[in-house]
C-alpha positions in Angstrom: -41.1 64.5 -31.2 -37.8 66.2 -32.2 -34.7 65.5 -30.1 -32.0 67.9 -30.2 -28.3 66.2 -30.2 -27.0 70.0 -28.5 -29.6 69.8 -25.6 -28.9 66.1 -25.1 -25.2 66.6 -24.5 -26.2 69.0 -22.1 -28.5 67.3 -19.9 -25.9 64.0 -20.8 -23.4 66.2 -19.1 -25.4 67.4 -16.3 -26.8 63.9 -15.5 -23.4 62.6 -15.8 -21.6 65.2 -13.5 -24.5 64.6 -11.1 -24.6 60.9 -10.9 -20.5 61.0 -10.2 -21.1 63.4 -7.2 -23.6 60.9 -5.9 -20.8 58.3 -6.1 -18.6 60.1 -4.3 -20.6 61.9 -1.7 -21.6 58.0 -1.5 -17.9 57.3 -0.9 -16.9 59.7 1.6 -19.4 57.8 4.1 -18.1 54.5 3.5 -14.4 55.1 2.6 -13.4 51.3 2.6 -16.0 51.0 -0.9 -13.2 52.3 -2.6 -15.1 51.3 -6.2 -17.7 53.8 -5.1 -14.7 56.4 -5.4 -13.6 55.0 -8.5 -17.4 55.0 -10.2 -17.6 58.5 -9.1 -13.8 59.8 -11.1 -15.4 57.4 -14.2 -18.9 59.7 -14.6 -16.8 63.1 -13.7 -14.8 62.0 -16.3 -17.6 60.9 -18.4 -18.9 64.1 -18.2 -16.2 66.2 -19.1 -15.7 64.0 -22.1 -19.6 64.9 -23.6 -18.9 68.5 -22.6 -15.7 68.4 -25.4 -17.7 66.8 -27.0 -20.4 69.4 -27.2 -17.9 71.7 -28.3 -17.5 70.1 -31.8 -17.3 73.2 -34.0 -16.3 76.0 -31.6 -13.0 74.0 -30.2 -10.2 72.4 -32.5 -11.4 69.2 -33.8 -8.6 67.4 -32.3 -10.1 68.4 -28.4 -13.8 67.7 -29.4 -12.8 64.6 -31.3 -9.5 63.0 -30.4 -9.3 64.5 -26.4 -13.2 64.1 -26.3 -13.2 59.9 -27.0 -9.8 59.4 -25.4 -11.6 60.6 -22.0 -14.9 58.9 -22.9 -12.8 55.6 -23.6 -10.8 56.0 -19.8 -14.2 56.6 -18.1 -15.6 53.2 -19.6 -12.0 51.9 -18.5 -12.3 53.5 -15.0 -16.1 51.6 -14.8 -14.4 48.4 -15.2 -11.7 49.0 -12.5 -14.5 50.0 -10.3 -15.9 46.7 -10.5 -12.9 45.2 -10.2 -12.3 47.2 -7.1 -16.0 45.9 -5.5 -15.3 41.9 -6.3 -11.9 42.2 -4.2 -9.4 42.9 -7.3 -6.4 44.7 -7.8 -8.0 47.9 -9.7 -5.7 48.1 -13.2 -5.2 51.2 -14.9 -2.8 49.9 -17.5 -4.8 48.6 -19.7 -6.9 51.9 -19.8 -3.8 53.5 -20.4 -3.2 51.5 -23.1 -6.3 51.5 -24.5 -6.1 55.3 -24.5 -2.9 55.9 -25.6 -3.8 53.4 -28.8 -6.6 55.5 -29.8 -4.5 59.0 -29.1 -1.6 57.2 -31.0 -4.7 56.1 -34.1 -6.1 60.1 -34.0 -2.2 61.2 -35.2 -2.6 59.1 -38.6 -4.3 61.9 -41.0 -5.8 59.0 -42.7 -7.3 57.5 -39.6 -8.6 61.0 -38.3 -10.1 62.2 -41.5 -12.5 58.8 -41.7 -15.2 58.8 -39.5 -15.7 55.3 -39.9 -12.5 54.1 -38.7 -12.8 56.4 -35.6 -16.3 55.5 -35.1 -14.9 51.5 -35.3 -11.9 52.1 -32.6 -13.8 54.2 -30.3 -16.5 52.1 -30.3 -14.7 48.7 -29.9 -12.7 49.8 -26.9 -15.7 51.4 -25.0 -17.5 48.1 -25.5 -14.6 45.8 -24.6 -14.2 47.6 -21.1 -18.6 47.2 -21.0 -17.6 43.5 -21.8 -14.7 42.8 -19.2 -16.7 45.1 -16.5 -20.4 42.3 -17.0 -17.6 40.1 -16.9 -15.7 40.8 -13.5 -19.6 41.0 -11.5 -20.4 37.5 -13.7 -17.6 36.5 -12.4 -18.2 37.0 -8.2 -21.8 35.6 -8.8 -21.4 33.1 -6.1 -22.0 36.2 -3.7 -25.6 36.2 -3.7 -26.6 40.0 -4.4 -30.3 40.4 -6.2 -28.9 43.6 -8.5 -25.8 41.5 -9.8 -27.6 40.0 -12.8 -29.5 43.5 -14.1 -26.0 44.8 -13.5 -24.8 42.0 -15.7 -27.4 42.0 -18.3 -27.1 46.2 -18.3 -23.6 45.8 -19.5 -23.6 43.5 -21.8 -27.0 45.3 -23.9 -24.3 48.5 -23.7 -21.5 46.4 -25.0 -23.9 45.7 -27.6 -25.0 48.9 -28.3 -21.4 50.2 -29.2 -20.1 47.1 -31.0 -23.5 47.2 -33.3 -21.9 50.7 -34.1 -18.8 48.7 -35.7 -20.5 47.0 -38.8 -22.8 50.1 -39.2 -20.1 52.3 -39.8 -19.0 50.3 -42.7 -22.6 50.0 -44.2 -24.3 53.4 -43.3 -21.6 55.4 -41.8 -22.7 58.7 -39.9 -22.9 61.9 -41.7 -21.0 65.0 -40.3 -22.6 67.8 -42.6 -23.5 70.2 -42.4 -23.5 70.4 -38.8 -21.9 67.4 -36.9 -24.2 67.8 -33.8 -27.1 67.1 -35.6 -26.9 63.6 -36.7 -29.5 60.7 -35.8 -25.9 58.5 -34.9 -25.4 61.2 -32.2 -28.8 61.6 -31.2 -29.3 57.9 -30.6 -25.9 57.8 -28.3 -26.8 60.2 -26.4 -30.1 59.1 -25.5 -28.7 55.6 -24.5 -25.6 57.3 -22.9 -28.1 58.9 -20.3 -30.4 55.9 -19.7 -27.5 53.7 -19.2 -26.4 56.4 -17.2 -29.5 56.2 -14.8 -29.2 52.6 -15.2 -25.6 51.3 -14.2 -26.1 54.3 -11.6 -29.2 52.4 -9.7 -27.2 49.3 -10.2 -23.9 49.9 -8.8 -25.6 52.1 -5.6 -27.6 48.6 -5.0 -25.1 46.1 -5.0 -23.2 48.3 -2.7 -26.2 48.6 -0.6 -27.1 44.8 -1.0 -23.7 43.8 0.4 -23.4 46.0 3.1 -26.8 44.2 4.6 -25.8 40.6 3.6 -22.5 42.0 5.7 -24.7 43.0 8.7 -26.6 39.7 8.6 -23.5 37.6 8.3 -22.5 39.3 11.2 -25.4 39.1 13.0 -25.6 35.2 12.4 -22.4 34.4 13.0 -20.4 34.0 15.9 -17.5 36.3 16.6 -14.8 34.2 18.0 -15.7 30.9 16.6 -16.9 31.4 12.9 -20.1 29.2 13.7 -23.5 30.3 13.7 -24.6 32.2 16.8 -27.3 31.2 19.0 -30.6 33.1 16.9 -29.1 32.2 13.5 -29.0 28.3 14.7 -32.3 28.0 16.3 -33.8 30.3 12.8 -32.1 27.7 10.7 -33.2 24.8 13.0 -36.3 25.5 12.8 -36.6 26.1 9.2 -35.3 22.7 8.3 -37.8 20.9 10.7 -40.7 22.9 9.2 -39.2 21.1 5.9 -39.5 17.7 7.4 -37.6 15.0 7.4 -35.1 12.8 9.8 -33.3 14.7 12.6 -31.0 14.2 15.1 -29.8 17.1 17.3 -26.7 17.0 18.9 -25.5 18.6 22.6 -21.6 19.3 22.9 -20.3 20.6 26.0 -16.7 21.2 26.6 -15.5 19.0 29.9 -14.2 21.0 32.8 -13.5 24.3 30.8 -13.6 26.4 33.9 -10.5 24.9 34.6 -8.6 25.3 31.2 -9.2 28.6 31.6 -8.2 28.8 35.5 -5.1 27.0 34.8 -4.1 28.2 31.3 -6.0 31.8 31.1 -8.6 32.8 28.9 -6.5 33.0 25.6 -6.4 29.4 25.7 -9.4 28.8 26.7 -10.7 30.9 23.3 -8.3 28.8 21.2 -10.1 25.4 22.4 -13.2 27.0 21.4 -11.7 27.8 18.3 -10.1 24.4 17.7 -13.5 22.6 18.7 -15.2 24.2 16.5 -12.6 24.0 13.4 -12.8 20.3 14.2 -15.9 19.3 14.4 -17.1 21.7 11.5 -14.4 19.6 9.6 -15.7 16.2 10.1 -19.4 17.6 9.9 -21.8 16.6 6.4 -22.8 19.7 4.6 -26.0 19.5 5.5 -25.4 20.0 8.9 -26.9 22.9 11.3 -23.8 23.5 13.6 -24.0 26.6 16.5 -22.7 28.2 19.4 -25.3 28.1 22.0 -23.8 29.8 24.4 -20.5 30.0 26.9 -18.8 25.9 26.3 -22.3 24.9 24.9 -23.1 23.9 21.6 -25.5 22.6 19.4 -25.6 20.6 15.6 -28.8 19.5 13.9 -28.0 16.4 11.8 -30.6 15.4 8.9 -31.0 12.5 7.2 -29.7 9.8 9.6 -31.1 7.0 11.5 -30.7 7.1 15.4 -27.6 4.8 15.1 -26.0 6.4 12.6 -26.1 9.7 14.6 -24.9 8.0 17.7 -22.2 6.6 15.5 -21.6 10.3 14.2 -21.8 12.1 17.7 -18.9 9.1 18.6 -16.2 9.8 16.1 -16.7 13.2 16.7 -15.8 13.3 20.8 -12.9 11.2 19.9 -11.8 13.3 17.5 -11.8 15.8 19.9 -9.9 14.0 22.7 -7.4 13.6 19.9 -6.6 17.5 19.9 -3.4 18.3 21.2 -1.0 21.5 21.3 2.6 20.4 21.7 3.3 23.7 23.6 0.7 22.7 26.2 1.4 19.3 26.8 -1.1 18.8 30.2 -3.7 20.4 28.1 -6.8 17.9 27.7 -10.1 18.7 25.6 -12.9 16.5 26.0 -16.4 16.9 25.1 -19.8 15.4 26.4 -22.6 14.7 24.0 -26.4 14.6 24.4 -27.9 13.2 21.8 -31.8 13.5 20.6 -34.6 12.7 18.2 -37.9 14.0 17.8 -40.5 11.4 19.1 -42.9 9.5 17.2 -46.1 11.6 16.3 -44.3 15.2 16.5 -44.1 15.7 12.9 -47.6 18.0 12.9 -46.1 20.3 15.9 -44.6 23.5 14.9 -41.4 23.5 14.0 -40.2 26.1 17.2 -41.8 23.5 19.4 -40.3 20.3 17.8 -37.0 22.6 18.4 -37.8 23.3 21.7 -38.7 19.4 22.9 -35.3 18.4 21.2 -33.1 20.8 22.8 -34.9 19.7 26.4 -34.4 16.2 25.6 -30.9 16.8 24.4 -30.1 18.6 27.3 -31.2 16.0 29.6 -29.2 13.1 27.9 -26.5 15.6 28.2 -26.3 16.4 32.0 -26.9 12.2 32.9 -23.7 12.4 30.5 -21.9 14.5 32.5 -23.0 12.4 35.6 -21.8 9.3 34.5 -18.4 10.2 33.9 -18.0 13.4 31.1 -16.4 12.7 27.9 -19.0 10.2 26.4 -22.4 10.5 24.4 -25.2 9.9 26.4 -28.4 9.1 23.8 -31.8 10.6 25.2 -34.4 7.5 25.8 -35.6 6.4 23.2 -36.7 2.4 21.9 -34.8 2.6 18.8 -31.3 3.8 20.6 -29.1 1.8 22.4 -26.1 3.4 24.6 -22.8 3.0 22.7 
């Protein structure tokens, strides 16, 4: 099967066009994706650069070859901002202006415009270089777990590949312009790759966008808005998960003393910042493996793994008085204190389903909690069991 290089640069310039709108009509529903703006300008103008391009023959050489690659180099620098843009950077356009104005500068030596090689060399070095810093910047953010980053990575870096190979080839087998500069197996070749990778970065890009806007919505939805913490579903999901897993297990019952009256006395605002503080606190002194949630209201819960029954009553000790400790010198009769039930699962549970175990710890929690709260608030109150003792 023949391909034509003419037809190719037409559909190329269709695709191209096409895919851009997509970007942007993408955009204009989410206008705080401001890379999806940016992505769109880059294929426009990746478009209108194979459409000069196209034109090699019936325009002056120096719009279908120097204008043509100084466009095709800024929308492979405008890729790159764009992904800068979606990690949280600072978009640049210098360096594409530099990188544009050095090949316009390159294209006014005769002897550099009359040898293909040496345009092929430049054009293709800085189209690669912004492929390179663009699988660089999404390399780069890969602590955000997003399923498309790594084809989007990978994508980029075969691309930069496939226009630094172009480099050494020029200097062995350097393309051939005659008789008719269209029709050439170099141009061929790029266009066919120009339109997969097209297709490619195209079904990339949409899906990390899409992939972050749902982890966003189940950040949300797990986490609780005034304190930070993990709401009430996403703790009892995660609870439950790492029972399933087995192990040791202690849960943990916090509720705030007498927080009806902070916020009768001192108003609501400060009854949100105890929340706040509480929380900020006690996820401080927490281990990482910890399981810590907002159940509700003053209530909350934390799932500690891996230690013995004393050590979590140790644990569940330092951390109510670390919270008596808080103070706010602008509210000096302002005292936090915190009752803890504490809990482990009984002998024998270890074959009961995970939501059940869950369920039985929470009850037995909330029981030593409440005979907590009768004897006095402002202590840990361990749920019977023979291997804890009452501090």
């Amino acid at each position: 099967m023949l391909l034509d290089a003419s037809t190719l640069l037409l559909v190329t310039v269709i695709l191209t066009f096409m895919v851009g709108s997509l970007f942007l009509l993408s955009w204009s529903q989410a206008r705080h994706v401001h890379a999806l703006a940016i992505w769109g300008v880059a294929h426009i103008t990746g478009a209108m650069a194979s459409a000069l391009l196209s034109l090699r023959g019936m325009i002056p050489d120096w719009v279908s070859i120097g204008v043509a690659n100084g466009v095709m180099i800024g929308a492979y620098g405008l890729i790159w901002t764009g992904t800068r843009a979606f990690e949280g950077r600072r978009a640049r356009f210098v360096p594409i202006a530099v990188a544009i104005a050095l090949w316009g500068t390159s294209c006014l030596v005769p002897a550099f415009f009359a040898s293909v090689p040496a345009r092929v060399m430049l054009a293709s070095s800085l189209a690669g270089g912004f492929c390179l810093l663009a699988a660089r910047e999404i390399w780069r953010a890969r602590a955000e777990p997003l399923v498309s980053r790594y084809p989007g990575v990978a994508l980029l870096l075969i691309y930069t590949f496939a226009y630094w190979i172009r480099v050494p080839l020029a200097l062995v087998a350097p393309p051939q312009t005659k008789p008719n500069p269209l029709q050439t197996p170099w141009l061929t070749i790029l266009c066919l790759a120009g339109m997969l990778f097209t297709l490619a970065i195209a079904f990339v890009f949409m899906s990390l966008t899409k992939e972050r806007a749902e982890r966003l919505q189940r950040l949300a939805a797990d986490t609780d808005a005034l304190t930070g913490i993990l709401s009430r579903r996403a703790f009892v999901a995660r609870a439950e998960t790492a029972l399933g897993e087995g192990g040791t297990f202690t849960l943990l019952l916090f509720d705030l003393d007498h927080f009806k009256r902070i916020n009768d006395r001192h108003g609501h605002a400060v009854g949100d910042g105890v929340l706040v503080g509480f929380c900020h606190t006690v996820s401080a002194l927490l281990p990482g493996s910890a399981i810590f949630g907002r159940m509700g209201g003053e209530e909350f819960a934390c799932l500690l793994r891996g230690l013995t029954p004393e050590e979590a009553l140790t644990k569940a000790e330092f951390l109510r008085r670390a919270v008596a400790r808080i103070a706010v010198p602008e509210l000096p009769h302002l005292a936090i204190g915190v009752s803890i039930g504490l809990a482990v699962p009984e002998e024998g549970s270890a074959a009961v389903a995970s939501g059940r175990r869950l369920d039985a710890l929470l009850s037995r929690a909330d029981a030593a909690l409440y005979q907590a709260k009768r004897n006095g608030r402002g202590r840990t109150e361990p749920a019977p069991h023979p291997l804890l003792r009452v501090a």
